[in-house]
C-alpha positions in Angstrom: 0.0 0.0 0.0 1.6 3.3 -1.2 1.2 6.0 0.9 0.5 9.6 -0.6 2.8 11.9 1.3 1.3 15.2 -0.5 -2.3 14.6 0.6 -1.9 12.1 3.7 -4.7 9.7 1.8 -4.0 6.0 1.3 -4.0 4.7 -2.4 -6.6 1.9 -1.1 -10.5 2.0 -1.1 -11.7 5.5 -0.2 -15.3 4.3 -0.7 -14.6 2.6 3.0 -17.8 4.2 5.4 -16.6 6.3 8.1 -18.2 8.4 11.2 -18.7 11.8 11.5 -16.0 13.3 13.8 -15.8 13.6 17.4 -17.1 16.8 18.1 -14.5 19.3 19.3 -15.6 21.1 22.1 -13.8 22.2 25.8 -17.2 21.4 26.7 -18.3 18.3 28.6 -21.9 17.9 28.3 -23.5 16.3 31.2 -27.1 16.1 32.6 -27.9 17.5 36.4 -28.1 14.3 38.0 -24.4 13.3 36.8 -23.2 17.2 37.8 -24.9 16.8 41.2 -23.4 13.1 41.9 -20.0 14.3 40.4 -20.1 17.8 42.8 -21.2 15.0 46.2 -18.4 13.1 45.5 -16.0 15.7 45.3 -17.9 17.6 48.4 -17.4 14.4 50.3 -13.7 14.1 49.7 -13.3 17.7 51.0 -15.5 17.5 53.6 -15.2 14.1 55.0 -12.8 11.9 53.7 -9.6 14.2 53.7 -10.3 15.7 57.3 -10.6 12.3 58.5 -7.1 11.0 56.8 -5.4 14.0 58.1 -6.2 13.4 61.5 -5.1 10.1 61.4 -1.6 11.1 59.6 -1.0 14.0 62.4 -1.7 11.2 65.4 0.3 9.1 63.9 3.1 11.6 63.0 2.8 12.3 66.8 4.0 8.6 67.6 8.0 9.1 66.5 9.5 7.3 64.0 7.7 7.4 60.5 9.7 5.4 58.8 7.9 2.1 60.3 5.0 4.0 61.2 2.3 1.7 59.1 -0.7 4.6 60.2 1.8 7.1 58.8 2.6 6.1 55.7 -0.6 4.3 54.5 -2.0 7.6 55.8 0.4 9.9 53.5 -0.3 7.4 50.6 -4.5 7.7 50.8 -3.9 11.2 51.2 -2.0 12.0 47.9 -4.6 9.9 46.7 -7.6 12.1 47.7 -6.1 15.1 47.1 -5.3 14.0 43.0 -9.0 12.6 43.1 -9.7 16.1 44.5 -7.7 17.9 41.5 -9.0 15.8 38.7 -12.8 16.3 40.4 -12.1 19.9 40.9 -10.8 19.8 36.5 -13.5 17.7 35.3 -16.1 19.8 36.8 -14.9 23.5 35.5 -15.4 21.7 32.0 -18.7 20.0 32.0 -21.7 21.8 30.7 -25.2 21.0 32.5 -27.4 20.4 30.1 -30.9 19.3 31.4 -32.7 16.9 28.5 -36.6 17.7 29.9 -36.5 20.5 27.5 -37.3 18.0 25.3 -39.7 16.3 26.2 -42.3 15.3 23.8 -40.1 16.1 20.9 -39.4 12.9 18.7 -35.9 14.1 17.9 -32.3 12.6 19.6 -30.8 15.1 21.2 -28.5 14.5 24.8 -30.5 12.8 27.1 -32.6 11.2 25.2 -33.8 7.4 26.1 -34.2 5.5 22.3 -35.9 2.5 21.1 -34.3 1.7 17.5 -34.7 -1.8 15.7 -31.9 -3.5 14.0 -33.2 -4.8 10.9 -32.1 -8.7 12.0 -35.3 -7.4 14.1 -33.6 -6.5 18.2 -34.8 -4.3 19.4 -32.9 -1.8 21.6 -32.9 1.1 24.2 -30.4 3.5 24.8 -30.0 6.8 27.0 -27.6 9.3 25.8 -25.5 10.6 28.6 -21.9 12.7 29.2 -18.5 10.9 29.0 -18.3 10.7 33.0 -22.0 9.4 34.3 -22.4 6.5 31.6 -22.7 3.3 33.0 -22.8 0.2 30.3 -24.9 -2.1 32.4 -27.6 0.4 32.2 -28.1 0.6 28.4 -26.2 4.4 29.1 -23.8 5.3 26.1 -21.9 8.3 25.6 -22.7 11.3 23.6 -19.2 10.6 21.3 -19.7 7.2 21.2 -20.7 5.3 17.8 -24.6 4.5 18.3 -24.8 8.0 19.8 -23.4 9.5 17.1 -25.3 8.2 14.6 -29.0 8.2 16.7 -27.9 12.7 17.1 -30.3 14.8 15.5 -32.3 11.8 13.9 -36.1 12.0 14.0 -38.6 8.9 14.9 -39.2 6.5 12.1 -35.7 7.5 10.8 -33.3 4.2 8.8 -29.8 5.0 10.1 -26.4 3.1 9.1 -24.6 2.3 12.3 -21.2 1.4 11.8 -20.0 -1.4 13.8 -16.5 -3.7 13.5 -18.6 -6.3 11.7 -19.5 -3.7 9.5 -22.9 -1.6 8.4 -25.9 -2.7 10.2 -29.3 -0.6 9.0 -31.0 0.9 12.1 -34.3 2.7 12.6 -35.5 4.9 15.2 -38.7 3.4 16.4 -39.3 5.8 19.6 -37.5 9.0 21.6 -38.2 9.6 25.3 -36.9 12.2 27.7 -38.0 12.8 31.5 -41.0 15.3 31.9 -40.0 17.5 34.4 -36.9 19.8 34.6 -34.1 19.2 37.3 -33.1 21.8 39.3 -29.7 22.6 39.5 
């Protein structure tokens, strides 16, 4: 396979099906139940969790000699932990944008948030919910907003025949219904 240094394309198949690009944003869309569990947890570190591993470093700094000191040192080790749990908490937060999916409701467009039935034409059915990077959980039928079935459900209407592109290659999709909670969450 030649590479074409002038362009950056490969010589080979170009008809090969791609996705649409990750959107670029410094934006990190989330929905106010993920911000509020995300800004507990880091509440709790600061509130609870570090206070409590301080005191136990500063009694056991008071018993002499560190160096065996097993209180001490596990004690210094859970508390650089907390405090770069703390950081990264304290990061992740300044970027995400709350975005609350009720404003939706009753529209039969994806859009974040959004819980969707679509049919595989082998005939499974399936339901997703459309969440931010940091409050997906797998288990749950939750996928990311970036990630492949997301991106290709975004912006599509009810009754809608998609191509999802999967490792095994194309599989036709259709939308067959778009739900998002009634009521909006307060902040």
């Amino acid at each position: 396979m030649k590479n074409d240094l002038t362009n950056g394309k490969d010589d080979a198949d170009d008809d090969t099906p791609t996705l649409a690009p990750v959107p670029v944003s410094a934006r990190n869309y989330i929905t106010p139940a993920g911000y509020a569990r995300h800004r507990q947890e880091l509440l709790q570190l600061i509130d609870v969790e570090r206070p409590k591993v301080v005191e136990i470093v500063h009694w056991a700094a008071s018993n002499g000699d560190r160096s065996e000191n097993g209180d001490y040192i596990y004690g210094k080790k859970r508390l650089r932990e907390i405090d770069r749990r703390i950081r990264f908490m304290t990061q992740r937060l300044e970027l995400m944008a709350v975005v609350d999916p009720a404003v939706h409701h009753g529209s039969h467009q994806v859009f974040f948030g959004a819980t969707v039935d679509y049919l595989e034409m082998s005939g499974v059915e399936r339901t997703v919910t459309i969440l931010g990077i940091d409050e997906v959980n797998s288990a749950s039928a939750q996928v990311s907003w970036v990630s492949p079935i997301a991106r290709t459900l975004l912006k599509a209407h009810v009754g809608d025949s998609l191509q999802l592109l999967t490792p095994l290659g194309k599989i036709e999709i259709e939308v067959v219904d778009v739900r998002y909670p009634k009521t909006l969450a307060s902040p």
